[in-house]
C-alpha positions in Angstrom: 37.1 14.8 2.3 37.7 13.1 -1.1 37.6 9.2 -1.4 39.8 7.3 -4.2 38.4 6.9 -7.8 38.2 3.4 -7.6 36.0 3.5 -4.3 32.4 4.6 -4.0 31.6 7.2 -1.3 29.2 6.7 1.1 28.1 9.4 3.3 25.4 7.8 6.5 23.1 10.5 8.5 21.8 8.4 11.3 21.3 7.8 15.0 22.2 5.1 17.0 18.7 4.8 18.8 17.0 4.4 15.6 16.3 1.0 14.3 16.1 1.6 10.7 19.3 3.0 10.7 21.2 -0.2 11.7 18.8 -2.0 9.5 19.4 -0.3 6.7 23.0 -0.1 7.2 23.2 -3.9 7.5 21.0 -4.0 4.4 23.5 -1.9 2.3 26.3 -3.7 3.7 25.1 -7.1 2.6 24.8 -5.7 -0.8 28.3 -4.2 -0.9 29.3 -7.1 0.1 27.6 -9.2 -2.5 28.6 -6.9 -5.6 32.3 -6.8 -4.0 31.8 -3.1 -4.4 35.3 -0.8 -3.2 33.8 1.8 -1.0 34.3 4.3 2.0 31.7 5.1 4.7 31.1 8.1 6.8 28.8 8.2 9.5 27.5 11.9 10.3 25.1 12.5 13.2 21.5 13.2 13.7 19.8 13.3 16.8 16.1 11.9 16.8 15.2 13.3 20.0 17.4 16.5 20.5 15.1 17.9 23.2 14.9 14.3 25.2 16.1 14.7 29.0 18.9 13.6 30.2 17.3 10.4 31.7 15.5 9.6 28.5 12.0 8.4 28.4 10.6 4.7 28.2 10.6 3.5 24.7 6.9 2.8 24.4 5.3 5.9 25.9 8.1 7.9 23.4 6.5 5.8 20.5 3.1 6.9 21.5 3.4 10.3 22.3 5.4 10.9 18.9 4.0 8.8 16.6 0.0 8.5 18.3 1.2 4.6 18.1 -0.8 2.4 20.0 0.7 -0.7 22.1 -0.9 -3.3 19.5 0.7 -1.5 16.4 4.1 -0.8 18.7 3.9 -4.7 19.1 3.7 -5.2 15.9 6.1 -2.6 14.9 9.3 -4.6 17.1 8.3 -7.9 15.6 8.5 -6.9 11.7 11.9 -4.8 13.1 13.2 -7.8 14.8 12.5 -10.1 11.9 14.4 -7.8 9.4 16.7 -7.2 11.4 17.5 -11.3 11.8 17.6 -11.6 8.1 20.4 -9.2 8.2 22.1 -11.3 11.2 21.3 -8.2 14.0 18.8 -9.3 16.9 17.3 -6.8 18.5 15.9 -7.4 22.0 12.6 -5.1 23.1 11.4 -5.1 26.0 8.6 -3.3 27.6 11.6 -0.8 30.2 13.5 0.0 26.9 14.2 3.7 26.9 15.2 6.2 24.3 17.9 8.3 25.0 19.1 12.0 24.2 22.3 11.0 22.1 24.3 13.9 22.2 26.7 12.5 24.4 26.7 9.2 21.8 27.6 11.9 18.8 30.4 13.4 20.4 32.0 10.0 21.5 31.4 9.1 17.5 33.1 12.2 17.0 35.9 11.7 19.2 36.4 8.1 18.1 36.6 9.4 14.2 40.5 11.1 15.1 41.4 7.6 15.5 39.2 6.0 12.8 37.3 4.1 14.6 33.8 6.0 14.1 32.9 2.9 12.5 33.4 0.2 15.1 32.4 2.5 18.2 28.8 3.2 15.8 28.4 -0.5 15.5 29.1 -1.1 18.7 26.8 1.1 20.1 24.0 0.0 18.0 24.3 -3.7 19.6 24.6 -1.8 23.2 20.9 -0.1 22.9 19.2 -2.8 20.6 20.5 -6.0 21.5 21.9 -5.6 24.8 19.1 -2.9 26.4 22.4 -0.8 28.3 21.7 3.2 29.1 23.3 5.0 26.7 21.9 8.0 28.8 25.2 7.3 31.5 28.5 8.8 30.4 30.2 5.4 32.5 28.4 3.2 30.1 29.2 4.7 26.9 33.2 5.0 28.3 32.7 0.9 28.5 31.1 0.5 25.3 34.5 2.8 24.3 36.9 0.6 25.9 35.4 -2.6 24.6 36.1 -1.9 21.6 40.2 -1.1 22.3 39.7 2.8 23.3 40.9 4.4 26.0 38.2 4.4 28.7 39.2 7.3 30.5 40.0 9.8 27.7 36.8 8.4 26.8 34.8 9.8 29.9 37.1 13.0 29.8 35.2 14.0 26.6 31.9 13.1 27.7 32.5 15.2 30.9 34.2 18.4 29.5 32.3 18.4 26.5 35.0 19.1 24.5 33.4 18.4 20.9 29.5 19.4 21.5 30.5 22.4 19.2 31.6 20.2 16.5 29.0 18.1 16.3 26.3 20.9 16.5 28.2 22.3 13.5 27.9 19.0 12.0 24.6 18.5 12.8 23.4 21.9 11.4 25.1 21.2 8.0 22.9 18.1 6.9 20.1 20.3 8.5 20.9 22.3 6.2 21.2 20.0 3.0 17.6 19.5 3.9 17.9 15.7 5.6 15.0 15.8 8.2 14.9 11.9 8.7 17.2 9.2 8.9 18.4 7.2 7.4 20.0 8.9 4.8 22.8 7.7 2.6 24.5 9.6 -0.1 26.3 8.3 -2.6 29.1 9.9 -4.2 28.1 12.9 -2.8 24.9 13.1 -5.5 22.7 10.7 -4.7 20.8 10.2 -1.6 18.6 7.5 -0.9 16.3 7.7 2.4 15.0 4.7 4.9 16.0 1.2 4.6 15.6 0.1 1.4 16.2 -3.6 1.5 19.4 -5.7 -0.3 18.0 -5.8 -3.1 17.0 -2.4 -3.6 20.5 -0.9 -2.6 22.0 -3.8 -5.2 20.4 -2.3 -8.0 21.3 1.1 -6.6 24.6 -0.4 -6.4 24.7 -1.6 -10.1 23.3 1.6 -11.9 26.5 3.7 -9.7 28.5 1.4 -11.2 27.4 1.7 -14.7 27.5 5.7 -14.4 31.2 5.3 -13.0 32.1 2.8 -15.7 
């Protein structure tokens, strides 16, 4: 896919269950914002958990098990998250029954939303529906409403969750920033050359944002 010479293309491996992924989209997005840079986004998936069950697990005991976190520094960890994430205007909402969820099901509706450009929206969306709002993004009948919410068709909507009609694509899509070596998220890749890893902060991405636009000038 090419993007216009006049816009900046930015490429977005992430997962909707991962906090520094909305943070550091919002971070980036202030900063675009600010510099009135023209630019394209394109959110690609990446599953933090591929082997979660279908029932996911609770969001603490995932922390600790993964990470070797203990409950003090997992405390710790939601109130820095939920203060940067307030000085980007998103509120998350933790709460000790919070689950993380196998998002396969999330990537394909992402995918499926994309053929009617709305990848965007339904990602945004879906964000607010783990972090601020705590709803199971492990049940098909959830995602469909986060779907519909957001003007799609709730039924086609649960069609491709139940047939399953796009898992292949998205495991191809998947395996290709496997490939390109991303192993965390986020990642963001600029112009297809750069690629810049975790949430850097607005003022970071600004000065990423003004050196692009020296080397395009």
């Amino acid at each position: 896919m090419t993007t216009p010479q006049n816009k900046l293309r930015i490429d977005i491996v992430s997962d909707v269950v991962c906090p520094w992924c909305v943070i550091g989209y919002r971070q980036l997005a202030t900063a675009l914002e600010a510099s009135g840079t023209p630019h394209e986004i394109h959110w690609h998936p990446f599953e933090l958990n591929p082997n979660m069950p279908a029932e996911g697990q609770n969001l603490q005991d995932h922390v600790a098990e993964k990470y070797g976190t203990t409950k003090a520094q997992s405390a710790d960890s939601r109130v820095r998250m939920t203060e940067v994430g307030a000085e980007v205007n998103f509120k998350f909402h933790f709460a000790d029954d919070m689950r993380m969820h196998n998002t396969f099901n999330v990537h394909q509706l992402l995918h499926w939303a994309s053929q009617q450009e709305r990848t965007h929206d339904l990602k945004q969306a879906l964000f607010a529906a783990h972090f601020t709002h705590g709803r199971n993004l492990s049940d098909d009948s959830v995602l469909a409403d986060v779907a519909a919410e957001i003007g799609l068709d709730r039924s086609e909507a649960l069609a491709v969750l139940e047939d399953q009609r796009f898992a292949a694509d998205v495991r191809a899509a998947e395996k290709v920033w496997l490939d390109e070596g991303i192993q965390g998220v986020p990642a963001m890749i600029f112009n297809n050359r750069h690629l810049i890893t975790g949430a850097q902060g607005v003022e970071n991405y600004s000065r990423v944002l003004q050196e692009l636009a020296k080397e395009n000038s």
